[in-house]
C-alpha positions as CSV (number, residue, x, y, z in Angstrom):
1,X,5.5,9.0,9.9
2,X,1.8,8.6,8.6
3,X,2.6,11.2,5.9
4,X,5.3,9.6,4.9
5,X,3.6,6.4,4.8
6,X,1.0,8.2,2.8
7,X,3.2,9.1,0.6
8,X,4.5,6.1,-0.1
9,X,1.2,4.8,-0.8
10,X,0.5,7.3,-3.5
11,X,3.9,6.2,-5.2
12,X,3.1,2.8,-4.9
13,X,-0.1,3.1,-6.5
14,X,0.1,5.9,-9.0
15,X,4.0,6.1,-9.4
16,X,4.1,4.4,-12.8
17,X,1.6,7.1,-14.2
18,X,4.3,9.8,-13.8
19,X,7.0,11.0,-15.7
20,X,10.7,9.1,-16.0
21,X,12.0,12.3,-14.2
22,X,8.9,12.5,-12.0
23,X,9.5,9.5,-10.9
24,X,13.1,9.1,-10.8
25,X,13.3,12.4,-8.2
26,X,10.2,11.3,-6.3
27,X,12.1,7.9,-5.6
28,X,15.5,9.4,-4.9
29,X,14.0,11.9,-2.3
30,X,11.6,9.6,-1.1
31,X,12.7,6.1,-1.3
32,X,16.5,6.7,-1.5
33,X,16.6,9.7,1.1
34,X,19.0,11.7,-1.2
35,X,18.9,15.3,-0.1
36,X,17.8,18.3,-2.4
37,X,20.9,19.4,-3.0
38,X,22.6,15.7,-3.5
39,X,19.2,15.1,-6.2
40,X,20.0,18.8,-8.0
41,X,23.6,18.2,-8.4
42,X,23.4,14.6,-10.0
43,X,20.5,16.1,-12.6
44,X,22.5,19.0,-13.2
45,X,19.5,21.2,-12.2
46,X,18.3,23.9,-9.2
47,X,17.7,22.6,-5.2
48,X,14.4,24.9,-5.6
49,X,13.8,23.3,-9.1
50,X,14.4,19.4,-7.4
51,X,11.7,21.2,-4.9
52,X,9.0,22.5,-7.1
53,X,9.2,19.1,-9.1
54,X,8.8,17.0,-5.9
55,X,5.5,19.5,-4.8
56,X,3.9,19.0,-8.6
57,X,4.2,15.8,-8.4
58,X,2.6,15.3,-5.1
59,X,-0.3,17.1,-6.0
60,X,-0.2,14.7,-9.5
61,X,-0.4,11.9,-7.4
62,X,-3.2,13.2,-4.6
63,X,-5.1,14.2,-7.7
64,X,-4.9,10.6,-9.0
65,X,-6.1,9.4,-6.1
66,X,-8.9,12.0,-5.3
67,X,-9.8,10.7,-8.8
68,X,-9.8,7.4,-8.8
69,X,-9.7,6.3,-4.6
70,X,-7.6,3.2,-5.3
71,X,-5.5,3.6,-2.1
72,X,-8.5,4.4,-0.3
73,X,-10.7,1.6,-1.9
74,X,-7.3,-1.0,-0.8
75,X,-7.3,0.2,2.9
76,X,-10.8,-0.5,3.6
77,X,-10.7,-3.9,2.1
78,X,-7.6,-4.9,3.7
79,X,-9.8,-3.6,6.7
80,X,-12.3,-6.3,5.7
81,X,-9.9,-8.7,5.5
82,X,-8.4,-8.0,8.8
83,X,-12.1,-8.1,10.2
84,X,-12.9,-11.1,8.6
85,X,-9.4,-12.4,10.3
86,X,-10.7,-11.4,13.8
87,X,-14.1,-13.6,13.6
88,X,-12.4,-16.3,12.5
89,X,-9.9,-16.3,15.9
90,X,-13.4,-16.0,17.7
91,X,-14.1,-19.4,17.1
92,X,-13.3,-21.7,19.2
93,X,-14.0,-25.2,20.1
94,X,-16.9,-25.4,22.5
95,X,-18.9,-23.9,19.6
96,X,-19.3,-27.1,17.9
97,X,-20.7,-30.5,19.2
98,X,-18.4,-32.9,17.5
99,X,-14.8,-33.5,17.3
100,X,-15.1,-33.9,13.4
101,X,-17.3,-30.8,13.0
102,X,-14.2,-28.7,14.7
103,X,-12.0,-30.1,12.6
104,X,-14.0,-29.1,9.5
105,X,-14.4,-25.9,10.6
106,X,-10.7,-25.6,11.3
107,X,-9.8,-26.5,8.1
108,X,-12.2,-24.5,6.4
109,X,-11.0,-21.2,8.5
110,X,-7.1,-22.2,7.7
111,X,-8.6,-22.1,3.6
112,X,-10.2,-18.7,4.3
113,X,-6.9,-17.4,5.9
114,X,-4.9,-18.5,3.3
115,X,-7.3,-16.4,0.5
116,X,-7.0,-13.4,2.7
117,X,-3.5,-13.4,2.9
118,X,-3.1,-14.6,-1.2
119,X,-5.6,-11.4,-1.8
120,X,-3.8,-8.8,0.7
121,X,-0.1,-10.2,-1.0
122,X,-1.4,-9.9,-4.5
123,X,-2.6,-6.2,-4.0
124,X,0.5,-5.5,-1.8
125,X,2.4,-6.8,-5.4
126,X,0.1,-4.9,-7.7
127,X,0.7,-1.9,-5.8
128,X,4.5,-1.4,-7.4
């Protein structure tokens, strides 16, 4: 499951640097679940040709990414983020000495929530 996840990745990030047919067999094997054989036939061309084309373009994308580390560079932020997320559920209300203090700080954490989740959407949208 985590390659396939991987792969997806990869797509989602580099995808619009392949090919039209590059990416157009790479998204009916991948994203569509056609088979080989159901791929060959519709582009008129070999299973082992549909194969070869699917394994270039794989190591296309992995080189991409060994090349630039965007996927990587997006996991360990959204790491951050989720880190950041788990302080801020560590606060609670015995931490502060006034009722309108805790209710800053509340509304202050609900901002910073809301600019992790805008970020982690906005590169979850950037990633297609």
């Amino acid at each position: 499951m985590k390659q396939i996840a991987n792969k997806a990745l990869l797509f989602d990030f580099y995808g619009p640097l392949l090919t039209s047919k590059q990416g157009k067999i790479w998204d009916l094997y991948y994203q569509q679940d056609y088979s080989l054989s159901e791929i060959a036939e519709g582009e008129g061309i070999s299973r082992q040709a549909v194969h070869d084309l699917l394994k270039r373009t794989e190591k296309i994308l992995e080189a991409y990414e060994q090349k630039l580390g965007l996927i990587f560079r997006f996991l360990k932020e959204k790491d951050k983020m989720a880190m950041i997320e788990s302080l801020l559920a560590g606060i609670v209300r015995e931490d502060f000495s006034s009722e309108a203090s805790w209710r800053r700080q509340l509304d202050i954490s609900k901002q910073i929530r809301e600019v992790i989740y805008a970020t982690l959407d906005d590169t979850e949208d950037n990633e297609y």
